[in-house]
Every structure is written in structure tokens, then in C-alpha cells.
C-alpha positions as CSV (number, residue, x, y, z in Angstrom):
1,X,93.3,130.5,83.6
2,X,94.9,133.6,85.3
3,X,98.0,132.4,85.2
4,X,100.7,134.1,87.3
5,X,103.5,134.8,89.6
6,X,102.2,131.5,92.1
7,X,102.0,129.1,89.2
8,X,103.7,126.5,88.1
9,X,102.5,125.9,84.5
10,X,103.2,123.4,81.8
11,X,102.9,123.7,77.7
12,X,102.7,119.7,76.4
13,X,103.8,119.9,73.3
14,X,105.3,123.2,73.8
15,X,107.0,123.2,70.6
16,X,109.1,126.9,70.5
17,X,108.1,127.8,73.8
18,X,105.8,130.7,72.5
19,X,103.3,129.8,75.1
20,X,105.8,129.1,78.2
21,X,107.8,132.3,77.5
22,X,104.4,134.5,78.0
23,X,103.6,132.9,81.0
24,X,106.9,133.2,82.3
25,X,106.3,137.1,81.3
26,X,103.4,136.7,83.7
27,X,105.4,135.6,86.7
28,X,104.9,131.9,86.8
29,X,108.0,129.1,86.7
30,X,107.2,127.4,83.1
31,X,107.8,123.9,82.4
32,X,107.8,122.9,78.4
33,X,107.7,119.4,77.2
34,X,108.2,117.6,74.1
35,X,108.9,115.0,72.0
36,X,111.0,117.2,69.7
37,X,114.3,117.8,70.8
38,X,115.4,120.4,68.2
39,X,112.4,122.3,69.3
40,X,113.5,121.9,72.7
41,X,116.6,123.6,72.0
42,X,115.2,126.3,69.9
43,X,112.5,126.9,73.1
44,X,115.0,127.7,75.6
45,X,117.4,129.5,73.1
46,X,114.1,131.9,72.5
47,X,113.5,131.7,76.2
48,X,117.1,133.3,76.7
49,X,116.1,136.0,74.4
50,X,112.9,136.7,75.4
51,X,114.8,137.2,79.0
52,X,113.1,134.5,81.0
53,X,114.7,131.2,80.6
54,X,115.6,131.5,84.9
55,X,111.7,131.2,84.8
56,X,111.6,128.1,82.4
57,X,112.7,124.4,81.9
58,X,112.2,122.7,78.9
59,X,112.4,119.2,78.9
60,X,111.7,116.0,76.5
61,X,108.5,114.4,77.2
62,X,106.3,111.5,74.9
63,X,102.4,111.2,76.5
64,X,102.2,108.1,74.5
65,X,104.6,106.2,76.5
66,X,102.6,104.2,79.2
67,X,102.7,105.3,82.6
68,X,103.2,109.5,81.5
69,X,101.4,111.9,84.0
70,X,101.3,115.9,84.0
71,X,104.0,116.8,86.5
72,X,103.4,116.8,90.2
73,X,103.1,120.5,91.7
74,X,101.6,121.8,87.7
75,X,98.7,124.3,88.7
76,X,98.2,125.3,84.9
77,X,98.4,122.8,82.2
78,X,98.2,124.2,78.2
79,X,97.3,122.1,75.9
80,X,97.1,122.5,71.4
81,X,97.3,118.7,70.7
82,X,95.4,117.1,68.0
83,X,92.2,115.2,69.1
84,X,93.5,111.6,68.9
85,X,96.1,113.0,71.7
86,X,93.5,114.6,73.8
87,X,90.8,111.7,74.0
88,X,94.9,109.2,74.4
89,X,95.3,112.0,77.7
90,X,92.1,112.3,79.3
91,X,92.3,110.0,82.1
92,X,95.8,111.8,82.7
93,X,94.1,115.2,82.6
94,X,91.0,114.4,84.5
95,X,94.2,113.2,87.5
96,X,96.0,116.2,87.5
97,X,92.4,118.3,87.9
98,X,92.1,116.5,90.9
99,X,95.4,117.4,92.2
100,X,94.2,121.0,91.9
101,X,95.6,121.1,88.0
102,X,93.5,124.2,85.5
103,X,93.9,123.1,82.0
104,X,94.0,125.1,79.1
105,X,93.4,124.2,76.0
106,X,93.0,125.5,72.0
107,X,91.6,124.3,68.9
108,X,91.0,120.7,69.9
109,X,89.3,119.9,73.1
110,X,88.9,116.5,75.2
111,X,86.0,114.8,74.4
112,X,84.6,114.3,77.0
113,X,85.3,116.9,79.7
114,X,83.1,119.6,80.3
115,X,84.7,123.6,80.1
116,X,83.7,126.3,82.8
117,X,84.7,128.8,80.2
118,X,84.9,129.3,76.7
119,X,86.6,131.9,74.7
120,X,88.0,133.1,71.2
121,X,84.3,131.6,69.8
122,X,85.0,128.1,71.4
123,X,88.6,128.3,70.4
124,X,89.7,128.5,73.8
125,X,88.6,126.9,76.6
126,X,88.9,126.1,80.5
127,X,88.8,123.4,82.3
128,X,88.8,122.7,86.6
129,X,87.5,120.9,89.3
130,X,85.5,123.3,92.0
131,X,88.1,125.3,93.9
132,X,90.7,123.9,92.3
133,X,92.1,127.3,91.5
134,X,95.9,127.4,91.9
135,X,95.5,125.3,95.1
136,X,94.1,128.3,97.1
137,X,90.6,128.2,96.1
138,X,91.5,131.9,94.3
139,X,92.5,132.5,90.9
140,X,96.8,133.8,90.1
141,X,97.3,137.2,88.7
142,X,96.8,137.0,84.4
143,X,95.8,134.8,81.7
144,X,97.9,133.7,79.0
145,X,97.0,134.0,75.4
146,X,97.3,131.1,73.1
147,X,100.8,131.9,70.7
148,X,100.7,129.7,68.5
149,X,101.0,129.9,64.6
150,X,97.2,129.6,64.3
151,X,96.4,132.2,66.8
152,X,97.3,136.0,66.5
153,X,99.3,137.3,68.8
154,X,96.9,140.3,69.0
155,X,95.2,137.9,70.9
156,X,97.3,138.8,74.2
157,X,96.1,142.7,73.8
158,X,92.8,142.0,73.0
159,X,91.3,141.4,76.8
160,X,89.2,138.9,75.2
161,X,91.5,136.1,77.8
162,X,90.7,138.6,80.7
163,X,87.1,137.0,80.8
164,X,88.1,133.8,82.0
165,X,88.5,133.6,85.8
């Protein structure tokens, strides 16, 4: 997803911020929702020591409610949600790809969509819309690894992210 210093990117269900705090490492302005608002708090406070938190916002977000969308002006959506959420969000998703939106996603994929890449043995995969890259057509500056509890974080150092343009 080369995610980077011109993104704006979004973790739903961003849980302890793992995921927003490397891309804010990256250089991109990080937006983390969910539903949790202990793990809300716990995000930023991790955000603040992981010396970013000017880079993110975490806020409380439910996808189930009706009417939820992915953020105008999100160039890089992540996404580790269970499949019953994904297949609940795919109309949502396929509408922010058209607005120029990459997603991201781990583990669980939408059922329907189609990746143009796949990493981490299918694990991790990417989803766009021709030149729908960032809005420019061209692809930010770095990827960002899945951190989550079921992904290593040797993940980040392996280079194995760096294959997906």
C-alpha cells in the first residue's frame, strides 16, 4: 500500500493503535476508529509514547450502524475484521475505492473483491481501483506491516511488504 508522508490512512477497528502508530512512523496523518473506547484511550496514550500522536486521531466508530462510510479524504484504509464484518462493509469499501481509497487488509478478506497483490502467503492483501494510487496515479513513500497480535512484528523488517506497489 506504500503508505506515507501524503496519506491520510485509517485502521477500522484499530484497537491499540499498533497499526496507525507505524504509519504515522511512515509520515502519514492516521485516523483510528473503534467501537471500544477503552482501547481508544489506550491508542492514543501509546501514540504519545511512541512520539506521534500530532500525527494521529483516534476516534469511536460502529460500521454496523446504518449510514457509516470510510472517511472522506482516506487514501489508505486497513482493515483485520472478522469476515461477517467484511462481506457487512463491502459496498462501503468498494465506495471509498472509487474515491481513490487503497485498502489493506489481513487474515480475513472481502468476499467478493478481487486483490492486485497478495502477500505474507495470502495473509495480506491489496486492494484498488486503476490509478487510484494516493489520488496521484503514483504510489506514497512505504508500506506498513500488519501489527497485530497474530502477526510478528518481524514482519516490518522482513521486506516481504516492500513487494506491494
Amino acid at each position: 500500500s506504500k503508505v506515507g508522508p501524503g496519506d491520510t490512512a485509517c485502521d477500522l477497528g484499530c484497537g491499540l493503535g499498533g497499526w496507525c502508530i507505524e504509519a504515522a512512523r511512515r509520515g502519514a496523518r492516521v485516523l483510528g476508529l473503534d467501537i471500544n473506547l477503552d482501547s481508544l484511550e489506550k491508542a492514543s496514550a501509546n501514540a504519545e509514547s511512541a512520539g506521534v500522536a500530532d500525527l494521529c486521531t483516534f476516534q469511536h466508530s460502529d460500521f454496523t450502524e446504518p449510514g457509516f462510510e470510510v472517511p472522506e479524504g482516506v487514501s489508505v484504509l486497513f482493515l483485520y475484521l472478522l469476515p461477517w464484518a467484511l462481506e457487512l462493509l463491502e459496498p462501503v469499501l468498494v465506495r471509498a475505492m472509487r474515491r481513490g481509497c487503497r485498502l489493506v487488509t489481513f487474515q480475513f478478506h472481502p468476499p467478493t473483491l478481487v486483490p492486485v497483490e497478495v502477500a505474507l502467503f495470502g495473509a495480506l492483501k491489496l486492494y484498488r481501483l486503476p490509478d487510484s494510487c494516493n489520488g496521484t496515479g503514483q504510489p506514497a513513500a512505504h508500506d506498513v506491516a500488519a501489527d497485530r497480535p497474530d502477526s510478528p512484528e518481524a514482519v516490518a523488517d522482513t521486506g516481504l511488504l516492500d513487494t506491494m506497489d
